[in-house]
C-alpha positions in Angstrom: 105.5 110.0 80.8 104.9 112.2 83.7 107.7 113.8 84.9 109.3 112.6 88.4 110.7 115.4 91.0 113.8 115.4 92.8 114.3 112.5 95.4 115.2 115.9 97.8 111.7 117.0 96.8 109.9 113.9 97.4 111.1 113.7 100.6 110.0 116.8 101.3 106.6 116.2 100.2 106.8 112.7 102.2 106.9 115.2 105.4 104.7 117.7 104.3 102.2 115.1 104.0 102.9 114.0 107.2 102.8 117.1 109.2 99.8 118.4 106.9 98.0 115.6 106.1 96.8 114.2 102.7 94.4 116.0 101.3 96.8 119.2 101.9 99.0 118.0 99.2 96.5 116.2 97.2 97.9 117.7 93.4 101.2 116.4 94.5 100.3 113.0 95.9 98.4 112.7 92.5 101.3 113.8 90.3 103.5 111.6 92.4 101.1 108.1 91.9 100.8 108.9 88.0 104.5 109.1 88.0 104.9 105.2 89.5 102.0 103.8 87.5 103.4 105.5 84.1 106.5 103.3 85.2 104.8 100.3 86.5 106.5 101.1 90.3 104.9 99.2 92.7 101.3 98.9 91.7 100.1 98.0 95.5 101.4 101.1 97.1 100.1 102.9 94.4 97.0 102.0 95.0 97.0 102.6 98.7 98.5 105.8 98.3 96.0 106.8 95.9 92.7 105.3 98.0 91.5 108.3 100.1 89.5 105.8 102.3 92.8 103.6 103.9 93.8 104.8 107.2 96.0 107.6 107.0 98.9 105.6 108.5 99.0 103.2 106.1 98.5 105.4 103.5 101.6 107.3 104.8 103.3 104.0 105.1 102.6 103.3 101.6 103.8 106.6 100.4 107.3 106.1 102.5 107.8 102.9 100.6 106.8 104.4 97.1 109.2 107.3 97.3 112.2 105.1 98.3 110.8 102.7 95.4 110.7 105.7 93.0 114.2 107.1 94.2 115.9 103.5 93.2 114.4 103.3 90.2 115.7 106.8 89.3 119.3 106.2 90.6 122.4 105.6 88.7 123.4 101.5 88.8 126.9 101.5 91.4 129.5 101.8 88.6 127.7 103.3 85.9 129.5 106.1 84.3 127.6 109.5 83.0 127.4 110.1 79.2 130.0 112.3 77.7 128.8 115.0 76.0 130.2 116.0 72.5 131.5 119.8 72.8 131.4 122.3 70.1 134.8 123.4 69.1 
């Protein structure tokens, strides 16, 4: 499974894209889809994301969606607790 960034880091790379424009950030952007198909996220915006011919707005639309999509899906459920780790003693 491909590894997912940082929801700090995807944001950045949400206004990278933005300020810099797709195909500036292209490895990223790729990384980024393959991370939401590997975990069946939102197949639509993947596609739009990933389709070099939609209008950049959309496509920038698209990603917006796919990061908050990604974040959620990576979040903690309210009330969940974190593992405890054994300690060596």
């Amino acid at each position: 499974m491909t590894r997912l960034p940082a929801t700090e880091a995807l944001i950045v790379l949400a206004e990278s894209v933005v300020a810099d424009g797709f195909d500036a950030h292209r490895p990223a952007v790729i990384d980024l889809v393959a991370a939401a198909r590997d975990r069946g996220i939102r197949p639509i915006l993947t596609g739009i994301v990933a389709d070099s011919t939609a209008p950049r707005a959309v496509r920038e639309r698209a990603l917006g969606r796919l990061i908050v999509a990604l974040a959620a899906s990576t979040a903690p459920t309210p009330g969940e607790r974190p593992a405890i780790r054994a300690t060596a003693a």
